[in-house]
RODRENLO-997055 format. One record per atom (N, C-alpha, C, O, CB): x negated, y, z; atom name; residue in one letter. Coordinates in steps of 0.05 Angstrom, whole numbers. Atoms other than C-alpha are relative to their C-alpha. Glycine has a CB too. Example, Ala and Ser with C-alpha at 12.3 -4.5 7.8 and 13.67 -1.06 7.14 Angstrom:
% RODRENLO-997055
SITE       X       Y       Z  site  code
SITE     -18     -24       0     N     a
SITE    -246     -90     156    CA     a
SITE     -18      24       0     C     a
SITE     -39      24      13     O     a
SITE      20       1      25    CB     a
SITE      16     -24      -1     N     s
SITE    -273     -21     143    CA     s
SITE      15      22      14     C     s
SITE       5      44      18     O     s
SITE      -9       9     -29    CB     s
***
This chain:
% RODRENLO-997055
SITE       X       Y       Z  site  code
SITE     -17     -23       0     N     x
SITE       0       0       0    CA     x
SITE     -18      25       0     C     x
SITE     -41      25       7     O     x
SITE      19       0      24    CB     x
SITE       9     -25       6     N     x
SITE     -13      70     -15    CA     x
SITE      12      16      25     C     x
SITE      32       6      35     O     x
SITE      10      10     -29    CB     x
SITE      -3     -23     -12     N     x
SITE     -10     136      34    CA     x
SITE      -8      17      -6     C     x
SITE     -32      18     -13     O     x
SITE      -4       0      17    CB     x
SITE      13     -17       1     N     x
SITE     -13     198      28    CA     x
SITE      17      22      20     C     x
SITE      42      26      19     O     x
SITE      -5       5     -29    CB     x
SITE     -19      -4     -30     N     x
SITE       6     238      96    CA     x
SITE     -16      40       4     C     x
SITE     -39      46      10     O     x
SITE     -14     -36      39    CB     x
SITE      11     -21       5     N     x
SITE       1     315      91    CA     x
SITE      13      18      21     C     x
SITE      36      12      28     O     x
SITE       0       7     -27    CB     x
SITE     -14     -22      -9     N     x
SITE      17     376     131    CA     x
SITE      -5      27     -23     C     x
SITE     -18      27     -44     O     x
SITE     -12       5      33    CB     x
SITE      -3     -20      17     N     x
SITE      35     449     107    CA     x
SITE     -27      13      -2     C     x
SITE     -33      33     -16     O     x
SITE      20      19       8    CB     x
SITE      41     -10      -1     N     x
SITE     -44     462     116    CA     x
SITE     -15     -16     -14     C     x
SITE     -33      -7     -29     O     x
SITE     -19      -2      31    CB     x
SITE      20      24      12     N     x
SITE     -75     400      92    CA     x
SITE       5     -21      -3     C     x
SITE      24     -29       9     O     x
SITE     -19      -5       9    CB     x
SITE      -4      28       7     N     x
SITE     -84     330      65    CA     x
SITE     -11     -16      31     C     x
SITE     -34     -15      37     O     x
SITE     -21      -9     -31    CB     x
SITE      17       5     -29     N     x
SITE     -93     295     141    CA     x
SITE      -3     -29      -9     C     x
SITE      -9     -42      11     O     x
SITE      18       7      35    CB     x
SITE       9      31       1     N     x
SITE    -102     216     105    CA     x
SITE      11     -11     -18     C     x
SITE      35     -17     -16     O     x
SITE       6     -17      21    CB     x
SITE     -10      16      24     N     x
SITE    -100     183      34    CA     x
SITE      -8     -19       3     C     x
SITE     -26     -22      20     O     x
SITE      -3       5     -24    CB     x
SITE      11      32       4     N     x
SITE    -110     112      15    CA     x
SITE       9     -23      15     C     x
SITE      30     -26      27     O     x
SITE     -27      -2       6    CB     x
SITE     -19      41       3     N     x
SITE     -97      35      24    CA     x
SITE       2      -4      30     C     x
SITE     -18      -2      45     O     x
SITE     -25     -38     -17    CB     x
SITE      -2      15     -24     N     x
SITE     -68      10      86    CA     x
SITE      17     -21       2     C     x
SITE      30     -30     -17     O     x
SITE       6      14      18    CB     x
SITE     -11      26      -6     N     x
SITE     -40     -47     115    CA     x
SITE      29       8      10     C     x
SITE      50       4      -1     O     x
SITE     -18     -18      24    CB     x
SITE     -32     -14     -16     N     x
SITE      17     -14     161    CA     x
SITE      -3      31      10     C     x
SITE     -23      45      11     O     x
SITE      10     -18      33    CB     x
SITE      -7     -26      -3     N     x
SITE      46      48     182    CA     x
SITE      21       2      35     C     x
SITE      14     -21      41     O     x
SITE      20       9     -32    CB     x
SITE     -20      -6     -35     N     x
SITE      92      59     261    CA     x
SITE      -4      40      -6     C     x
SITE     -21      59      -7     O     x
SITE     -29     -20      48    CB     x
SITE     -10     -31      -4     N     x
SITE     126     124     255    CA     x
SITE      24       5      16     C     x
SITE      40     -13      22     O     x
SITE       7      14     -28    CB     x
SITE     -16      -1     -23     N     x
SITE     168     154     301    CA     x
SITE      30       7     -14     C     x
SITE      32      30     -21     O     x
SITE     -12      22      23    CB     x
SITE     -23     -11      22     N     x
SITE     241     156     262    CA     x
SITE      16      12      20     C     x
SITE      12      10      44     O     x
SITE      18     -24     -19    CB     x
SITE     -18     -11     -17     N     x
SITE     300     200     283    CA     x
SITE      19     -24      18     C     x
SITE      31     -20      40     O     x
SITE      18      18     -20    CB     x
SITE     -20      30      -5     N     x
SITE     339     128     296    CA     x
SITE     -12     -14      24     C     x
SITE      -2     -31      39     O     x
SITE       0     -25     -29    CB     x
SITE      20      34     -13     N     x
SITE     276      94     332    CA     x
SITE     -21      -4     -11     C     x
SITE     -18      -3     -35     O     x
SITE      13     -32      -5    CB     x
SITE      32       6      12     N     x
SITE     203      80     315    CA     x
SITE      10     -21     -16     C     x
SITE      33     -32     -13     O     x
SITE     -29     -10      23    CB     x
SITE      -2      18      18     N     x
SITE     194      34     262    CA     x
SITE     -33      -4     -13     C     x
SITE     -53       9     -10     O     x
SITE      23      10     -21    CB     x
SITE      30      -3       2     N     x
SITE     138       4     227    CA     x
SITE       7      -3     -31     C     x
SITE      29     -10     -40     O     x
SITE     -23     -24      18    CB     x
SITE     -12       9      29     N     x
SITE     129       0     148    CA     x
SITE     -22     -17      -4     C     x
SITE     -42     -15      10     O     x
SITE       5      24     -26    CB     x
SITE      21      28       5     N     x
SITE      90     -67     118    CA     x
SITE       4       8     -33     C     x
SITE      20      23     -46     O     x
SITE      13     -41      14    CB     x
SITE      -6      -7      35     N     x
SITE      75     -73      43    CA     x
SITE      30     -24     -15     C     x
SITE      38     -46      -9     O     x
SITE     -39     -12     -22    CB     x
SITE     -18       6      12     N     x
SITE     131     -85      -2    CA     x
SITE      29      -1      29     C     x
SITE      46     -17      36     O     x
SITE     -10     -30     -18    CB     x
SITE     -24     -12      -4     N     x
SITE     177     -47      40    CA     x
SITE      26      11     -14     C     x
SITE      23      24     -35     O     x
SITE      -8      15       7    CB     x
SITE     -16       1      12     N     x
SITE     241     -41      22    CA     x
SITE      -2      37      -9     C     x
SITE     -24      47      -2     O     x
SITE      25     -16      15    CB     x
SITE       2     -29       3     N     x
SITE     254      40      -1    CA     x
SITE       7      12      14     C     x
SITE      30       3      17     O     x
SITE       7      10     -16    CB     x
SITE      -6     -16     -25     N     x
SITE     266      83      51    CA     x
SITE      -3      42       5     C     x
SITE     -22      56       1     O     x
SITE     -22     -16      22    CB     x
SITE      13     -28      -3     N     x
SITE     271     159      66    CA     x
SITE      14       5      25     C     x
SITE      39       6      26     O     x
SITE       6      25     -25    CB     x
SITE      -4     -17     -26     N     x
SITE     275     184     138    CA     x
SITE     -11      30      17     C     x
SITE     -30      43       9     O     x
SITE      -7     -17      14    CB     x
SITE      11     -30     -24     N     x
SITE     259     246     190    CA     x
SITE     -16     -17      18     C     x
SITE     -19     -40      26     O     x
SITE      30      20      22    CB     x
SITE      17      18     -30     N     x
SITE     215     235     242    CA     x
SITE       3      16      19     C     x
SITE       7      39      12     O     x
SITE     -35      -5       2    CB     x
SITE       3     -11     -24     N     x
SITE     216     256     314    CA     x
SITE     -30      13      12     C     x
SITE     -51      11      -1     O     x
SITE       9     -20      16    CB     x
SITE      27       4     -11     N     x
SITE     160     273     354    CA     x
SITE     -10     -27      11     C     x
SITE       5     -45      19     O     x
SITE      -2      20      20    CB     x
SITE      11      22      -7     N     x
SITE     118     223     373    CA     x
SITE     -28     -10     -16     C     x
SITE     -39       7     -30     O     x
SITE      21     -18      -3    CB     x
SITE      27      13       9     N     x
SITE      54     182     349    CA     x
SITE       3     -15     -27     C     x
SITE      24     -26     -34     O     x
SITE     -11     -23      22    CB     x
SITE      -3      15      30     N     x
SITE      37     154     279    CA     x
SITE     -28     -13       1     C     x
SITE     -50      -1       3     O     x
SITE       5      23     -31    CB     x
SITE      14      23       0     N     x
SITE      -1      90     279    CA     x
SITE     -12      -9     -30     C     x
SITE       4     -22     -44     O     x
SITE      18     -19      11    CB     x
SITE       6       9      26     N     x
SITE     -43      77     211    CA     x
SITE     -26     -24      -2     C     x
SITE     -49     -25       7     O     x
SITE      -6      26     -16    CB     x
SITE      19      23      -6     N     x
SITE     -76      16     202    CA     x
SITE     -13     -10     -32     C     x
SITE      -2     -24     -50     O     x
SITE      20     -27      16    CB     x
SITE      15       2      37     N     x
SITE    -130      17     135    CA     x
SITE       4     -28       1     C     x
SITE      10     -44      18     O     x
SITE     -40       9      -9    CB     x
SITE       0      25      23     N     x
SITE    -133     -36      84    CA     x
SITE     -38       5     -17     C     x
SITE     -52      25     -18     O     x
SITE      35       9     -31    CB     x
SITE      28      -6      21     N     x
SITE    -203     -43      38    CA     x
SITE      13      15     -16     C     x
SITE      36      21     -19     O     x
SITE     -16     -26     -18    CB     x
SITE      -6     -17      25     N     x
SITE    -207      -6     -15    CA     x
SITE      -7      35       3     C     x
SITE       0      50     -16     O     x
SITE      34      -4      -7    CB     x
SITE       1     -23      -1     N     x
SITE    -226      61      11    CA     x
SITE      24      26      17     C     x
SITE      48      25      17     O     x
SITE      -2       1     -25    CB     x
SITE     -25     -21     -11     N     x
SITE    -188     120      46    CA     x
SITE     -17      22      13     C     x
SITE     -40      19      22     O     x
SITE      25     -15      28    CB     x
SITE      14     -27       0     N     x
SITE    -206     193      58    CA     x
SITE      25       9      19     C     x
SITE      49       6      15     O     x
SITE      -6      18     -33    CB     x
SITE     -12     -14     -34     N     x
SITE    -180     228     134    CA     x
SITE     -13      29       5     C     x
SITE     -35      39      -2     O     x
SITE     -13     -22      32    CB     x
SITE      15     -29      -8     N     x
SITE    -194     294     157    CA     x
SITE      -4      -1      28     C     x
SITE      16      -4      41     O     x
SITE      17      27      -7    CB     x
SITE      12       9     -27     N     x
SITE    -229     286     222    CA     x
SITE      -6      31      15     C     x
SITE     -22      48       8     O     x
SITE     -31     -21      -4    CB     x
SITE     -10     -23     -22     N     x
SITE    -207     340     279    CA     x
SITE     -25      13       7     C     x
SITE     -32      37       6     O     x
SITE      16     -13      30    CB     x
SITE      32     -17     -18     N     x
SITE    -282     342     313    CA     x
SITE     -12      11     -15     C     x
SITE     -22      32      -7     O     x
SITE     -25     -18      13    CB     x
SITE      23     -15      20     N     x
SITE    -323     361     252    CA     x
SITE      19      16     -22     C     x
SITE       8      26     -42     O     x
SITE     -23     -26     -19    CB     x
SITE     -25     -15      18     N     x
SITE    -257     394     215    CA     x
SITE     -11       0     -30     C     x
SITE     -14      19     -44     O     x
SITE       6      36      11    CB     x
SITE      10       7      27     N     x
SITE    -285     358     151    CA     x
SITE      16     -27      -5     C     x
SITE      26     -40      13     O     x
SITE     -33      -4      -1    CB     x
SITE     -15      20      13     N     x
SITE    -254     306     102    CA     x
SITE     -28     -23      -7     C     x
SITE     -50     -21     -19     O     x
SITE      19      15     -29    CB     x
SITE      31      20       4     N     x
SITE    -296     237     108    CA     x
SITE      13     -20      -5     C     x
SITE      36     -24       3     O     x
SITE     -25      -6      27    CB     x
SITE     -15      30      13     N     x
SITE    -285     170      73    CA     x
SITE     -14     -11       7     C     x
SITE     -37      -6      16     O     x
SITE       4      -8     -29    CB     x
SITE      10      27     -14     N     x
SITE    -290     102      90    CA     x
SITE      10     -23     -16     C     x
SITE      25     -20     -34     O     x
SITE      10      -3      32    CB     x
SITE      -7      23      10     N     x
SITE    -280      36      70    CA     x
SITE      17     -21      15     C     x
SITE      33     -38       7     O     x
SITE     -22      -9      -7    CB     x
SITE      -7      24      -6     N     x
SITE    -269       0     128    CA     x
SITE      31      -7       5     C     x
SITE      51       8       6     O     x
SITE     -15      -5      21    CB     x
SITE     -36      12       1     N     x
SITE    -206     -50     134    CA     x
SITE      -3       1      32     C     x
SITE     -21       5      48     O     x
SITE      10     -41     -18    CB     x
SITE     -12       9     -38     N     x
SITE    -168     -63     205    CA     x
SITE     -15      25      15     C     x
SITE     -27      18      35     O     x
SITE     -15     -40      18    CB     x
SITE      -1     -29     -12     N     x
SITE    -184      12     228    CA     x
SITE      28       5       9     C     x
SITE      47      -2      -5     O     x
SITE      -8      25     -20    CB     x
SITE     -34     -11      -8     N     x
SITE    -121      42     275    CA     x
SITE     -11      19      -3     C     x
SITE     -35      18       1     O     x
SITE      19      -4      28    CB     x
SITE       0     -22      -4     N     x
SITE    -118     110     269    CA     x
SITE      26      10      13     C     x
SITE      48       0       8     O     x
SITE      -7       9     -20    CB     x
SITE     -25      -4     -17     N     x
SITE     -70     147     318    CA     x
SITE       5      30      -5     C     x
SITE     -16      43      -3     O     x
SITE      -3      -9      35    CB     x
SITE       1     -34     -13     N     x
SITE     -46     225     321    CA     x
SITE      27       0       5     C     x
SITE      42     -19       1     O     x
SITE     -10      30     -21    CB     x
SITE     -29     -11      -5     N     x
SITE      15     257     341    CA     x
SITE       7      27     -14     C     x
SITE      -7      46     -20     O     x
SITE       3       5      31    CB     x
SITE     -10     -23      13     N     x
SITE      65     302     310    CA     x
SITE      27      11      11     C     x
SITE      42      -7      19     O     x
SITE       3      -6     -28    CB     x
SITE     -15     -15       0     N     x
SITE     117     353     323    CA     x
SITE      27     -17     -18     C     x
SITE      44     -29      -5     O     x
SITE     -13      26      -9    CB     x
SITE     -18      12      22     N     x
SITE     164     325     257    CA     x
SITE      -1     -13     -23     C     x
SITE     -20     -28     -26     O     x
SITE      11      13      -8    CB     x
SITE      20       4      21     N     x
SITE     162     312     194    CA     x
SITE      24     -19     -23     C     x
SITE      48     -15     -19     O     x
SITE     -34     -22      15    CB     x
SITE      -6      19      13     N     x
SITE     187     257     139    CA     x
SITE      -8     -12     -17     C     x
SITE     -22       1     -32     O     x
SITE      13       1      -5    CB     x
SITE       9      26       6     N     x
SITE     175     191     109    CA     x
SITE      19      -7     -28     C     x
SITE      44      -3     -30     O     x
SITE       4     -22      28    CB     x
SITE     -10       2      29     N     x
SITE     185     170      29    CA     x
SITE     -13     -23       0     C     x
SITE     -36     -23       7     O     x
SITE      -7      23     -24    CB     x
SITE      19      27      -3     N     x
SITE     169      93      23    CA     x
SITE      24      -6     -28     C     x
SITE      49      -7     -27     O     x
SITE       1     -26      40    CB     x
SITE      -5      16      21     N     x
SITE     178      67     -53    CA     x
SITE     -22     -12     -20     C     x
SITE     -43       0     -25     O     x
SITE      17      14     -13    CB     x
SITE      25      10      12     N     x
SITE     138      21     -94    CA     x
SITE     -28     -12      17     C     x
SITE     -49     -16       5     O     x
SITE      -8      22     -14    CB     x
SITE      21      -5     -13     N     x
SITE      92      10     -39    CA     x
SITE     -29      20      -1     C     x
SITE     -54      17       3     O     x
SITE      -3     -19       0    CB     x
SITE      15     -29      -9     N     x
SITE      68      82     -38    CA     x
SITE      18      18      23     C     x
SITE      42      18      24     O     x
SITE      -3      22     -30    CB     x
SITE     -21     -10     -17     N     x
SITE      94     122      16    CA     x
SITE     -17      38      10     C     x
SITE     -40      45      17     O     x
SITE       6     -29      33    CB     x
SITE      14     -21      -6     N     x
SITE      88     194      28    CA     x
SITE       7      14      28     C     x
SITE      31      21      29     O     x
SITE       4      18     -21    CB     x
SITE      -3     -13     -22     N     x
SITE      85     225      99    CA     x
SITE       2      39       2     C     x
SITE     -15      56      -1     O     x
SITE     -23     -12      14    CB     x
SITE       2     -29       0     N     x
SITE      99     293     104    CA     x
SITE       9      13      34     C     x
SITE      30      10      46     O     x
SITE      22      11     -27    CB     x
SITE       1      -5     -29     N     x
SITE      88     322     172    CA     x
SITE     -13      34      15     C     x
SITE     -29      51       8     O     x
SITE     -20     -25       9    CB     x
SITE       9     -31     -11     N     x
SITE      84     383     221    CA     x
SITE     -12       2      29     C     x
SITE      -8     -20      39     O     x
SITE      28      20       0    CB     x
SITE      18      -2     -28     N     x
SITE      48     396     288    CA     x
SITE     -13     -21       2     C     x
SITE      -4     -39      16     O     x
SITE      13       2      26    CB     x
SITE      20      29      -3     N     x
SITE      -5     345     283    CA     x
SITE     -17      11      16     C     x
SITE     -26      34      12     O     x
SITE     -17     -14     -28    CB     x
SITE      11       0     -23     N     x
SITE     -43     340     346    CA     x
SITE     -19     -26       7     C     x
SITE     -10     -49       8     O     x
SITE      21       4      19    CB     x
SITE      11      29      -8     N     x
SITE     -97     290     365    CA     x
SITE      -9      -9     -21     C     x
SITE      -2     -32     -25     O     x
SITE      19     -21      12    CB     x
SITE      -2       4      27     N     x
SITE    -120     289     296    CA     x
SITE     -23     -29      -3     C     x
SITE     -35     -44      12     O     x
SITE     -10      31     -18    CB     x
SITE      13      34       3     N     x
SITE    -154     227     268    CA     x
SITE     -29       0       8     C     x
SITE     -44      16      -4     O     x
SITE       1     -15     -34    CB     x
SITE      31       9      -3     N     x
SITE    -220     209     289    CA     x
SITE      -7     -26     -13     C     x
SITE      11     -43     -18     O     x
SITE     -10      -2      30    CB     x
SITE       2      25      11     N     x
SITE    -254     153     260    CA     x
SITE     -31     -10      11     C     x
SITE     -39     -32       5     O     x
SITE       3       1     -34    CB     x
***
């Protein structure tokens, strides 16, 4: 699966992962590949991203620089204010606001 998870400032994490836990208006949820299609809101709360090989590019809070990686079975965690979730094809786009706790890797 594909991500691409942005706020109104910046790209905060593209590329291949395995899963996704976002916080929905309904109830957290998680997305796996070959998710069915989906479009929700999100609450506040934590977003759980878990790479795949293949590469993926994060913007990392401490050095406020964009750094790529490769490796698979990485969690990455932050928190957000709101936001919403576009899952088709197994691409899914995050679009999000008050991100806090930003990714480290």
């Amino acid at each position: 699966m594909n991500i691409s998870v942005l706020t109104p400032e910046k790209e905060i994490f593209q590329g291949n992962i395995n899963s996704v836990k976002v916080p929905g208006s309904q109830g957290a949820f998680q997305v796996l590949n070959n998710h069915a299609p989906i479009v929700s809101s999100l609450e506040e709360g934590k977003v759980s991203i878990v790479t795949a090989g293949g590469g993926y590019r994060y913007f990392d809070i401490e050095s406020g620089a964009i750094k790529e990686s490769n490796e698979a079975g990485k969690t990455l965690v932050f928190d957000i204010k709101s936001g919403f979730i576009e899952v088709l094809n197994n691409e899914i786009s995050l679009l999000v606001t008050g991100v806090e706790n930003g990714l480290n890797g």
